[in-house]
C-alpha positions as CSV (number, residue, x, y, z in Angstrom):
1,X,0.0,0.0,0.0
2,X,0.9,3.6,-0.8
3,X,2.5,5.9,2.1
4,X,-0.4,8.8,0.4
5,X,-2.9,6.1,0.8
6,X,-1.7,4.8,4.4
7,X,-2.0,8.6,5.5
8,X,-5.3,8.6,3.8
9,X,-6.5,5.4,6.0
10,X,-4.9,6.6,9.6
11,X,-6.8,10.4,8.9
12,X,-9.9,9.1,8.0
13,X,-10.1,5.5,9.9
14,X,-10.0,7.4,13.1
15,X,-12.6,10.0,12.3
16,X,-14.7,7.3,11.6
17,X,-13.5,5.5,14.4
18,X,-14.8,8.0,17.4
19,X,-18.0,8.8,15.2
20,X,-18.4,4.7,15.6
21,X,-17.7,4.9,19.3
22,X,-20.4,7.9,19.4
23,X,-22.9,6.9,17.2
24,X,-22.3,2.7,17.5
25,X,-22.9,2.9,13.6
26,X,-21.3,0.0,12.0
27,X,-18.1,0.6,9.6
28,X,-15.9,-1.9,8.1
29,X,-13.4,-2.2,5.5
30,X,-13.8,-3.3,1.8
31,X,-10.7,-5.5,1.0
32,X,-10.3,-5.2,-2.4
33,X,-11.2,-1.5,-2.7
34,X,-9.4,-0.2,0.6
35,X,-12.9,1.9,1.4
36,X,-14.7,1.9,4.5
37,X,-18.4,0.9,3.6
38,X,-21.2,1.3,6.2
39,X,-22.7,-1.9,7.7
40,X,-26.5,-2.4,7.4
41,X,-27.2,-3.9,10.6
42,X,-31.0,-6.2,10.8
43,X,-33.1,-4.9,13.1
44,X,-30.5,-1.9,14.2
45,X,-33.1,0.2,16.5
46,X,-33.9,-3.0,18.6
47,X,-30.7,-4.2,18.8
48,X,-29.6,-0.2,20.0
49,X,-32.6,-0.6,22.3
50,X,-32.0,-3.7,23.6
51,X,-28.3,-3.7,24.8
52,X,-28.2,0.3,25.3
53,X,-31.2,1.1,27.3
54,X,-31.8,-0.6,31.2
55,X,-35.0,-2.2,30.3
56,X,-34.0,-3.7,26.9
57,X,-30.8,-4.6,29.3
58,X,-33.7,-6.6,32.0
59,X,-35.1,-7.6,28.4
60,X,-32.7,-9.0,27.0
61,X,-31.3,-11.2,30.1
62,X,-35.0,-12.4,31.3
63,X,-36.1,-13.4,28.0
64,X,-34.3,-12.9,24.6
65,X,-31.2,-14.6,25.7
66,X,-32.7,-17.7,26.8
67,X,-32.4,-21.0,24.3
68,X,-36.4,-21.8,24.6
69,X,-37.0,-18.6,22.6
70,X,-34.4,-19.2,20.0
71,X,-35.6,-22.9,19.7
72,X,-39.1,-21.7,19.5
73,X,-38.3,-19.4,16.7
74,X,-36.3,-21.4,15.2
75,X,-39.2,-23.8,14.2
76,X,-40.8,-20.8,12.5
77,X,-38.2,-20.8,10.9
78,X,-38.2,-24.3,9.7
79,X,-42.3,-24.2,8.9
80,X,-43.9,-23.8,5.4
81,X,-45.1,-20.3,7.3
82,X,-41.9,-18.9,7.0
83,X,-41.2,-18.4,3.1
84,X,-43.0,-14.8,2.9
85,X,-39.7,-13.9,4.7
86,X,-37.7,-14.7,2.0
87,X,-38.4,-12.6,-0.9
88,X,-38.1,-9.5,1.4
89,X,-34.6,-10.4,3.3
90,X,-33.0,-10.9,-0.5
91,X,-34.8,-7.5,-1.2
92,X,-33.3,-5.8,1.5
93,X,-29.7,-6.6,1.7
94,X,-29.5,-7.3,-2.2
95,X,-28.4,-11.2,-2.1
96,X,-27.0,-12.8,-5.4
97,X,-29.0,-15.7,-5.9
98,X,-27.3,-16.3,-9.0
99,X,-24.5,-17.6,-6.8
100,X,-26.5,-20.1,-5.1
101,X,-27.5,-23.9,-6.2
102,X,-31.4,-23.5,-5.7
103,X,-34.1,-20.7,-7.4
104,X,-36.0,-18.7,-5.0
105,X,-39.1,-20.7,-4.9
106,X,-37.5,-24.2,-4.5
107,X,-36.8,-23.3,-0.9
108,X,-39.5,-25.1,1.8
109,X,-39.0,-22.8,4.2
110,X,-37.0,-19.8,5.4
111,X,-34.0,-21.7,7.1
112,X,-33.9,-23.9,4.0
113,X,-33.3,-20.6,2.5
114,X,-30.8,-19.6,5.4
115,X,-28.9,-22.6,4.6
116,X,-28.6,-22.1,1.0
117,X,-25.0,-24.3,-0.6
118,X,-23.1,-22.1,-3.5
119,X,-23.2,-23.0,-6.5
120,X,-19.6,-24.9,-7.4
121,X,-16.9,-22.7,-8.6
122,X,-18.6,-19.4,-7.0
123,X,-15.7,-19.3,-4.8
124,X,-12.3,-19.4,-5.1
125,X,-10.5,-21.4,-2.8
126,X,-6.3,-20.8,-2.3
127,X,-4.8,-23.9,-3.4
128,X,-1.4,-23.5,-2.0
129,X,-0.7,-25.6,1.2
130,X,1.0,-22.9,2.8
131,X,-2.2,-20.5,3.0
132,X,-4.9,-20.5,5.6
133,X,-8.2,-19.2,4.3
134,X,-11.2,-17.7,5.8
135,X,-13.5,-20.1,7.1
136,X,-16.7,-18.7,6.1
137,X,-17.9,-15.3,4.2
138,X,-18.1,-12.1,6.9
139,X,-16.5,-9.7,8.8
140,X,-13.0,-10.7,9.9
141,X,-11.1,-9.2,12.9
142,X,-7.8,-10.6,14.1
143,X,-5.0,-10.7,16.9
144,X,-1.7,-11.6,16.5
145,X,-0.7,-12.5,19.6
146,X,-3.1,-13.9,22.6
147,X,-1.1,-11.8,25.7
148,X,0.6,-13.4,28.8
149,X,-2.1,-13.2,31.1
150,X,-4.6,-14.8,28.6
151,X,-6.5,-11.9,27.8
152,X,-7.1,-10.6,24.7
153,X,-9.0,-7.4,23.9
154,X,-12.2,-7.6,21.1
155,X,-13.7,-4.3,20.4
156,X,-11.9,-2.6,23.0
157,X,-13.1,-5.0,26.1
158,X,-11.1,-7.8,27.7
159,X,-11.4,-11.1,26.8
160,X,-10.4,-14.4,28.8
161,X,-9.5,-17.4,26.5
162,X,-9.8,-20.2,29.3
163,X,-13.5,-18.6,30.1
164,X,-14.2,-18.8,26.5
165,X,-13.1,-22.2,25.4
166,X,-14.4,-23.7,29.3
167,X,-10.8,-25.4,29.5
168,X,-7.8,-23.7,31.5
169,X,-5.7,-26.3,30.5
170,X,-5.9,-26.3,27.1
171,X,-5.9,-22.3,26.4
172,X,-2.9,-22.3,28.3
173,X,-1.3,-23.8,25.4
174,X,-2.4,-21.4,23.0
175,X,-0.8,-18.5,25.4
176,X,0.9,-15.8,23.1
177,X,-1.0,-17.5,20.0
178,X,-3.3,-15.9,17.5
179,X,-6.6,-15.2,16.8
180,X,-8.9,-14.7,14.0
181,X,-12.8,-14.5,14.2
182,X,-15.4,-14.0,11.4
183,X,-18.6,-12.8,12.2
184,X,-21.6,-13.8,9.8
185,X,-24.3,-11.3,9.4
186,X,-27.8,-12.5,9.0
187,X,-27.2,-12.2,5.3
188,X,-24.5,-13.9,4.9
189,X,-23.7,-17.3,3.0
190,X,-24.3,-19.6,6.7
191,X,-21.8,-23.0,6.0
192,X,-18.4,-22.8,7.4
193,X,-15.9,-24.6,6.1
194,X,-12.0,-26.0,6.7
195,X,-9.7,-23.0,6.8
196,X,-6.3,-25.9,6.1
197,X,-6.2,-29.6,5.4
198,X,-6.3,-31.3,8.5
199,X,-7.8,-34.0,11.0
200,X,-10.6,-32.8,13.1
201,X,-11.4,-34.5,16.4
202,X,-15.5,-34.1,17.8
203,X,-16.9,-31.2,18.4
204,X,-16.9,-30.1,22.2
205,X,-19.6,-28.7,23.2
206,X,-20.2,-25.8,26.1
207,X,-23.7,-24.3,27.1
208,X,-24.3,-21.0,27.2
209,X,-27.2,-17.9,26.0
210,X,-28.0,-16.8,22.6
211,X,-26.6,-13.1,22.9
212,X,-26.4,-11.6,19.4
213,X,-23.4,-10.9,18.0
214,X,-24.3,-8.2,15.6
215,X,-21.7,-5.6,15.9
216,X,-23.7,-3.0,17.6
217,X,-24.4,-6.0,21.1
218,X,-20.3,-6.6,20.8
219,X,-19.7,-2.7,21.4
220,X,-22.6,-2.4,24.0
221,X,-22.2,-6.0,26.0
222,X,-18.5,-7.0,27.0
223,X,-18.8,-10.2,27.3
224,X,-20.7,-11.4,24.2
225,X,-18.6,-14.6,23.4
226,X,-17.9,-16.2,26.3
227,X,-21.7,-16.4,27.0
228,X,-22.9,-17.4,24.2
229,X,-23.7,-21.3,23.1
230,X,-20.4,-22.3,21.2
231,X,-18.6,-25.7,20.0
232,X,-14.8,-26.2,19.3
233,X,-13.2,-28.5,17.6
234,X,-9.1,-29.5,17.2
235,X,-8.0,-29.7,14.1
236,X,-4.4,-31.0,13.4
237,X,-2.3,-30.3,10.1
238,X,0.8,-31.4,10.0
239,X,2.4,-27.9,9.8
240,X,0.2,-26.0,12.1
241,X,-0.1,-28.4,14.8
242,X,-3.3,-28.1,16.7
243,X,-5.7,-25.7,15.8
244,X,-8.6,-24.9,17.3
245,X,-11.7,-23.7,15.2
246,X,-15.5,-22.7,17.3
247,X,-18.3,-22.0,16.4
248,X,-20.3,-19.1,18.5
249,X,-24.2,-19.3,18.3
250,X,-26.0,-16.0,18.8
251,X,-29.6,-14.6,19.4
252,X,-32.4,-16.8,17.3
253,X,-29.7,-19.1,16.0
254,X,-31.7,-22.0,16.4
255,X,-28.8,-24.9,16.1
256,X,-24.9,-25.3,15.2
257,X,-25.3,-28.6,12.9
258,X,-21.7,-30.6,12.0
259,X,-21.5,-32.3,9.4
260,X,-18.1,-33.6,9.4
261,X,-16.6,-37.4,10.8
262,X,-14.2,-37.1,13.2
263,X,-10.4,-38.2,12.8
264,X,-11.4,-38.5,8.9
265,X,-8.8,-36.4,6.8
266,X,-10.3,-33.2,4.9
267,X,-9.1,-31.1,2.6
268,X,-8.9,-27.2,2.7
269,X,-12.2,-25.6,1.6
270,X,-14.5,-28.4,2.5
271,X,-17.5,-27.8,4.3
272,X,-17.6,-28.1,8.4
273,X,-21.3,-27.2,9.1
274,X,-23.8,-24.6,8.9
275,X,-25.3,-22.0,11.2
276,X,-29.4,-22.0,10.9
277,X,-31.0,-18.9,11.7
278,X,-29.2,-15.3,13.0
279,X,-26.1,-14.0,13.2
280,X,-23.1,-16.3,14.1
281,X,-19.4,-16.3,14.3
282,X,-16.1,-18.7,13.8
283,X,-13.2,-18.2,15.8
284,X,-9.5,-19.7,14.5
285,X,-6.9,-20.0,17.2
286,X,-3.1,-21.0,16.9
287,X,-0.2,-21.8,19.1
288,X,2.5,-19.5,18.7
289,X,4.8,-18.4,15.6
290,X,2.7,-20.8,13.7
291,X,1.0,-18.5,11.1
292,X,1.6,-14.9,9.7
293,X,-1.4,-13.2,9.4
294,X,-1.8,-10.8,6.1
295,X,-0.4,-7.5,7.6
296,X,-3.8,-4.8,6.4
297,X,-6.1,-7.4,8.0
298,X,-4.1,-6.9,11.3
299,X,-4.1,-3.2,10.2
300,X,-7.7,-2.8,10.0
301,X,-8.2,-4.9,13.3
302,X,-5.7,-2.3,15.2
303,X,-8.1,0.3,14.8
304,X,-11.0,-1.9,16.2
305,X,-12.4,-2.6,12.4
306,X,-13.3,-5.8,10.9
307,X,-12.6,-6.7,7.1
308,X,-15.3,-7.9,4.9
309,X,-13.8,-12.0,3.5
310,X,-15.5,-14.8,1.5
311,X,-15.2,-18.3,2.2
312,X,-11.7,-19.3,0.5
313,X,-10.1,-16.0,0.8
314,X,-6.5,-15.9,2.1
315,X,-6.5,-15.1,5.2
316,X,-2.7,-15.8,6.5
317,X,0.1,-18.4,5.6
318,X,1.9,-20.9,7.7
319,X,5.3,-19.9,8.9
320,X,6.4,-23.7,9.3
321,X,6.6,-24.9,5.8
């Protein structure tokens, strides 16, 4: 990148940065255009209401949170009642559905929809052995080093690894590691896939709430992830090591469905599992020195913005080849 254009970036990112702070509008960067773009958050005026006011606060942690209501919701979802959604959610955040295996009207219902599968080809997975890609389309933010004391900070809060993956032990081996998470908007393409070749054990499971994790409940609520209902699973790749990769449920997500066999050998780019629906996230973490990640993601992430990826994007490259 260009020193003018670097300039450019710093002036402007940090204008937008304290009118985020004020206003808890959503920015984020466009990769391949270097531009911040404005978010368009679902439901933005409940969201603000509900995790910046003291009764959406008594709201949200006596009812919205609880898993009942997203199961219940969920099976709307699921029903035949649920396709007049459709037509209006591709309406509003102006989905291709020429990149996508099924015509509008095939769909059953409106998580059928949500759970839509590209159509082959549609994206472009890095080939080389050395790259890690992103797991899934969304928002990326990243940390390149997981401090001493096992906090890291997201959004500007401290965050506790152990408290997030329920296992002292284990973070403790990912101490001065790194950390990438993708957040999925409502909108977004919902199957997550492998981000490297490499043998994945079960999925661990660890209870928790259905906080959403739409960008606007991350600034207002500190502690977002280690709440919410999440799996993790270790994958090992024989230059990486152990890597662990979770998946973070949020408000309305109804289920976190694997589809992958444990200890069975998959290849980069093939599908994990899918998110039904709501707003989701997949977090990456690595031991130390094991990965570089691309330097204007960990730019973009300094300044507390995330960076718009696709499924199959390169994301970093291992430092062990």
């Amino acid at each position: 990148m260009k020193p003018r254009k670097s300039l450019r970036f710093n002036r402007r990112s940090t204008r937008q940065h304290r009118l985020q702070k004020k206003t808890h509008s959503v920015y984020y960067f466009d990769r391949s255009s270097a531009r911040l773009k404005k978010e368009k958050v679902p439901a933005e005026k409940w969201l603000k209401w509900l995790y910046g006011s003291l009764l959406g606060n008594i709201a949200l942690e006596s009812f919205v949170k609880r898993k009942g209501i997203s199961r219940v919701y969920g099976r709307y979802m699921d029903s035949r009642r649920s396709v007049n959604k459709i037509d209006p959610f591709i309406n509003l955040f102006d989905i291709d559905m020429d990149e996508y295996e099924n015509k509008v009207d095939d769909y059953r219902s409106f998580n059928d929809f949500f759970t839509r599968k590209l159509k082959p080809g549609k994206r472009n997975v890095a080939t080389n052995e050395n790259i890690i890609i992103s797991p899934a389309d969304g928002k990326l933010i990243a940390f390149d080093r997981l401090i001493e004391n096992q906090n890291f900070r997201i959004k500007g809060y401290n965050f506790s690894l152990p408290e997030f993956l329920n296992n002292h032990r284990l973070a403790s081996e990912y101490i001065n590691g790194s950390m990438i998470i993708v957040r999925l908007a409502p909108a977004d393409y919902h199957w997550f896939h492998f981000p490297f070749t490499g043998i994945p054990s079960i999925s661990h499971k660890i209870r928790g709430g259905y906080y959403s994790v739409s960008p606007i409940s991350i600034h207002r609520k500190t502690n977002t992830f280690r709440k919410n209902k999440r799996q993790y699973t270790i994958i090992e790749n024989r230059t990486l090591g152990k890597v662990i990769m979770a998946e973070v449920g949020a408000t309305f997500v109804g289920s976190i469905h694997q589809c992958y066999t444990p200890n069975k050998l998959y290849q980069k780019g093939d599908p994990k599992g899918f998110f039904k629906f709501g707003g989701s996230s997949v977090a990456l973490i690595f031991r130390e020195g094991v990965i570089k990640i691309d330097d204007e993601l960990l730019k973009y992430s300094r300044y507390s913005y995330e960076t718009e990826v696709k499924m199959g994007e390169r994301i970093a490259i291992s430092t062990n080849s």
